[in-house]
C-alpha positions as a Markdown table, in Angstrom:
| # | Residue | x | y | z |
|---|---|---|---|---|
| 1 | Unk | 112.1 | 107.2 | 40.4 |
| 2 | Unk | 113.3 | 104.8 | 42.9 |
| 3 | Unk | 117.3 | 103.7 | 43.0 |
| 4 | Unk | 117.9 | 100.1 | 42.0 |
| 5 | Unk | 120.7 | 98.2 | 42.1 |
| 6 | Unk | 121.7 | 95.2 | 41.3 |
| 7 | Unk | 122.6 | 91.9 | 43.5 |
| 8 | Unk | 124.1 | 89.2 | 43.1 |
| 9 | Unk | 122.9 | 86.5 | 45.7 |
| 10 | Unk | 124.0 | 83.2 | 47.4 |
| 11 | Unk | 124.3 | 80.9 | 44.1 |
| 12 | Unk | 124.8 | 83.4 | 41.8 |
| 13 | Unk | 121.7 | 84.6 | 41.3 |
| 14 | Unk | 121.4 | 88.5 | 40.3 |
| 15 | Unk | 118.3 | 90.5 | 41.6 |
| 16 | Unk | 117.3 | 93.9 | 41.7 |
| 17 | Unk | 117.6 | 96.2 | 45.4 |
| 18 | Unk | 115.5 | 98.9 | 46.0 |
| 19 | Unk | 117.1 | 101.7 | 47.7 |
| 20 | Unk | 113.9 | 102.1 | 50.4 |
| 21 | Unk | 115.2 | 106.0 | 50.9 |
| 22 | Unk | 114.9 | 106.9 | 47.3 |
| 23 | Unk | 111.2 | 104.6 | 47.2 |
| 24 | Unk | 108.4 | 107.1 | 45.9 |
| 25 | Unk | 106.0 | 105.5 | 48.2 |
| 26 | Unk | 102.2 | 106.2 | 49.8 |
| 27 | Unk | 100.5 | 104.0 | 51.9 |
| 28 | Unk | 97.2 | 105.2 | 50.3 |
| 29 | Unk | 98.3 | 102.9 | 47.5 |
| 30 | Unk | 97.9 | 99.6 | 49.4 |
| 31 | Unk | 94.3 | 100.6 | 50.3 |
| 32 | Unk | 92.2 | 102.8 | 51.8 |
| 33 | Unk | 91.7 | 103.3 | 56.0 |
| 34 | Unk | 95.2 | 101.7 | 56.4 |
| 35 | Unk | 97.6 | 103.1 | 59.6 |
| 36 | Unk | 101.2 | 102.6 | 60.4 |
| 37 | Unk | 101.3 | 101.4 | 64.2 |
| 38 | Unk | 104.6 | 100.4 | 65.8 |
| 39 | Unk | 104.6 | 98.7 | 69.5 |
| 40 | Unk | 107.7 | 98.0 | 71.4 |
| 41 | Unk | 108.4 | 95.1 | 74.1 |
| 42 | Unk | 111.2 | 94.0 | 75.9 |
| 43 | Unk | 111.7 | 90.5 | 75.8 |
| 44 | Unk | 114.0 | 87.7 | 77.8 |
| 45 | Unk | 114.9 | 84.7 | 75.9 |
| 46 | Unk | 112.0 | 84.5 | 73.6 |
| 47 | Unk | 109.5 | 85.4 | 76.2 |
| 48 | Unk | 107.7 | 88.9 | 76.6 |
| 49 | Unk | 109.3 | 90.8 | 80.1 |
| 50 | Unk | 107.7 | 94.4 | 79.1 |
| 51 | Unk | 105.0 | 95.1 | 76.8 |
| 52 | Unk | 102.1 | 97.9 | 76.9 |
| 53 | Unk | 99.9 | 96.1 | 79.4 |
| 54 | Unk | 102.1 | 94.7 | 81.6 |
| 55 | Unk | 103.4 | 98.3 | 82.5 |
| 56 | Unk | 99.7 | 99.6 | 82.2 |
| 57 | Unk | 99.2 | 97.3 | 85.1 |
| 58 | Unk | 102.4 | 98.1 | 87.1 |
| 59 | Unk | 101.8 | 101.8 | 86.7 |
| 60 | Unk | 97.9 | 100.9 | 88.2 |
| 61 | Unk | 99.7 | 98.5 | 90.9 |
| 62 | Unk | 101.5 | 101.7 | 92.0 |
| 63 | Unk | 98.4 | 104.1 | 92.1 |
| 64 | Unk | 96.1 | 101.2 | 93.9 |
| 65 | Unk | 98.3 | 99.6 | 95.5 |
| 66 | Unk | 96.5 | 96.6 | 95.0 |
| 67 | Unk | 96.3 | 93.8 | 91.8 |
| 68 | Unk | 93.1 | 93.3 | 92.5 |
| 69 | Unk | 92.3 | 97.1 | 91.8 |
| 70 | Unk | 94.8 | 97.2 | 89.2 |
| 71 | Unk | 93.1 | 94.8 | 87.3 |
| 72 | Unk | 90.1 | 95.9 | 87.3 |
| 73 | Unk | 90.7 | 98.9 | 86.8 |
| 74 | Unk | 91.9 | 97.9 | 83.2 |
| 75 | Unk | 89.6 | 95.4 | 82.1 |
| 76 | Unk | 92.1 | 92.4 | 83.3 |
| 77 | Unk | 91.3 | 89.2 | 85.1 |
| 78 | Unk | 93.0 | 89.3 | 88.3 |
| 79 | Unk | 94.3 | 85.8 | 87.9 |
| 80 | Unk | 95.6 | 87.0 | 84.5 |
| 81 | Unk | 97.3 | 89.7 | 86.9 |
| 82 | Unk | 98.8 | 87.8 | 88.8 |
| 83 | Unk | 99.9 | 85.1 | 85.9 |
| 84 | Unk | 101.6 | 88.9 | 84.1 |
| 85 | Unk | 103.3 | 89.9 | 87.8 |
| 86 | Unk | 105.0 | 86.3 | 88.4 |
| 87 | Unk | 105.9 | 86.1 | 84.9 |
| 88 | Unk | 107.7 | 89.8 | 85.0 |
| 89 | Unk | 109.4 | 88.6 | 89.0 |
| 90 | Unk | 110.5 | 85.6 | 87.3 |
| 91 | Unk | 112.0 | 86.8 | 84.4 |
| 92 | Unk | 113.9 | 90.0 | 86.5 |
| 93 | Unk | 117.0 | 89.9 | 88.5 |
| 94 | Unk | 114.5 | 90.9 | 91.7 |
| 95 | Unk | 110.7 | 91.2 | 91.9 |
| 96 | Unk | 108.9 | 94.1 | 90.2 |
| 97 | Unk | 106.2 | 93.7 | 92.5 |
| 98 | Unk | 106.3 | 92.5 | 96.1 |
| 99 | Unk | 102.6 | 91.7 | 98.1 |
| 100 | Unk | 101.9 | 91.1 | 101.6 |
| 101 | Unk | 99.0 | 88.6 | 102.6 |
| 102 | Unk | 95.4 | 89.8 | 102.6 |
| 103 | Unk | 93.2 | 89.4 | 105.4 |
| 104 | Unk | 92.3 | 92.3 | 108.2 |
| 105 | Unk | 93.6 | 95.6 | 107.3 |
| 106 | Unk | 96.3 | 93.8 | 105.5 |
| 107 | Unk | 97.2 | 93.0 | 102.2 |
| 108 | Unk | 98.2 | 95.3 | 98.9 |
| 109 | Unk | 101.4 | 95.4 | 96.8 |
| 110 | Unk | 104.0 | 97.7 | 95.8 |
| 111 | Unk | 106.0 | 98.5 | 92.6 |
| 112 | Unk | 109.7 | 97.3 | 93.8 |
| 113 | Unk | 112.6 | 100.4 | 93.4 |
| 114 | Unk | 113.4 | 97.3 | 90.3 |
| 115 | Unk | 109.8 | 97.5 | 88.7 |
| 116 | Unk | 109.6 | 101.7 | 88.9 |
| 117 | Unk | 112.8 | 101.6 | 86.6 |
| 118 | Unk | 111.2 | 98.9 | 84.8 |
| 119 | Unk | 108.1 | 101.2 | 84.1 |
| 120 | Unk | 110.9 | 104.3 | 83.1 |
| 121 | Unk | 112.1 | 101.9 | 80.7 |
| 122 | Unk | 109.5 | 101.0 | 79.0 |
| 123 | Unk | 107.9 | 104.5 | 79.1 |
| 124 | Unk | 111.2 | 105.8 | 77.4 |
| 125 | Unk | 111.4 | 103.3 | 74.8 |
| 126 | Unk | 107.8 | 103.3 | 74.2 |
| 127 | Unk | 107.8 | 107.8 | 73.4 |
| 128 | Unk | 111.2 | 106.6 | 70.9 |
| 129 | Unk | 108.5 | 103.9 | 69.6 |
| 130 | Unk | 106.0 | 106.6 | 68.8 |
| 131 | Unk | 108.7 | 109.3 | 67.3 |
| 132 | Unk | 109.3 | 107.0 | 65.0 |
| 133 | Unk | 106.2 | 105.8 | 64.2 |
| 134 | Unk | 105.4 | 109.4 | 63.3 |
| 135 | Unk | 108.4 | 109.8 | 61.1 |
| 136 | Unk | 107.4 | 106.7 | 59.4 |
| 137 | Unk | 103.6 | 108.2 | 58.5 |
| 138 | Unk | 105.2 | 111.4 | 57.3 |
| 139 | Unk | 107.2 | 109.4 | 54.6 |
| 140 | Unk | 104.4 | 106.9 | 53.8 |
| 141 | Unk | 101.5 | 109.4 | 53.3 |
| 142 | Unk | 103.7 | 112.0 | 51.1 |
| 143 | Unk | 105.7 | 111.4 | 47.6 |
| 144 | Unk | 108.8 | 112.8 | 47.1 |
């Protein structure tokens, strides 16, 4: 049986707590086929810096060494590419990415020294994402 205690809120009003670590819970009992998923992203001001695909894309910058190649290689636009890169330089003290013009044996890009710690970050705090997902679908799919 679960903890409860009770509150007493703005105006007065009393309610009842549940103390979520005493919870006898199971996800099975919201329905079946459902999953826990937890995603992290870094943001700036409201506005997404690092997500999933953005470092998906940097980490395919890095092997290609072209957007062009990056993006396709995941499925992405290269305009949307490019709109993901400006917004990531922009939004960073210095560029993650840095290009040099196209033409005759020329062109490409390059992670920055800036955007390879940017993809260690996010590559730590996305395996701390999926530890605790994990913890979070041993307590949901067990009673205790």
């Amino acid at each position: 049986m679960a903890k409860v205690k009770k509150t007493v809120g703005r105006g007065g009003q009393a309610g009842l707590e549940t103390d979520p670590r005493q919870a006898q819970v199971d996800l099975r009992e919201l329905g079946e086929g459902l999953e826990i998923r937890a995603k992290a992203w870094i943001t700036a001001g409201g506005e997404t810096f690092l997500a999933f695909g953005r470092i998906l894309l940097l980490e395919r910058i890095r092997d290609f060494g072209s957007i062009s190649a990056a993006a396709r290689s995941i499925g992405m636009s290269y305009r949307r590419a490019w709109w993901h890169i400006e917004a990531m330089n922009r939004l960073s003290k210095r560029p993650l990415v840095e290009t040099a013009v196209g033409g005759r044996g020329g062109g490409g890009a390059h992670l920055t020294s800036l955007g390879e710690a940017a993809v260690r970050i996010y590559r730590l705090l996305d395996s701390g994402t999926k530890a605790f997902e994990e913890r979070i679908k041993g307590k949901l799919s067990k009673r205790s």
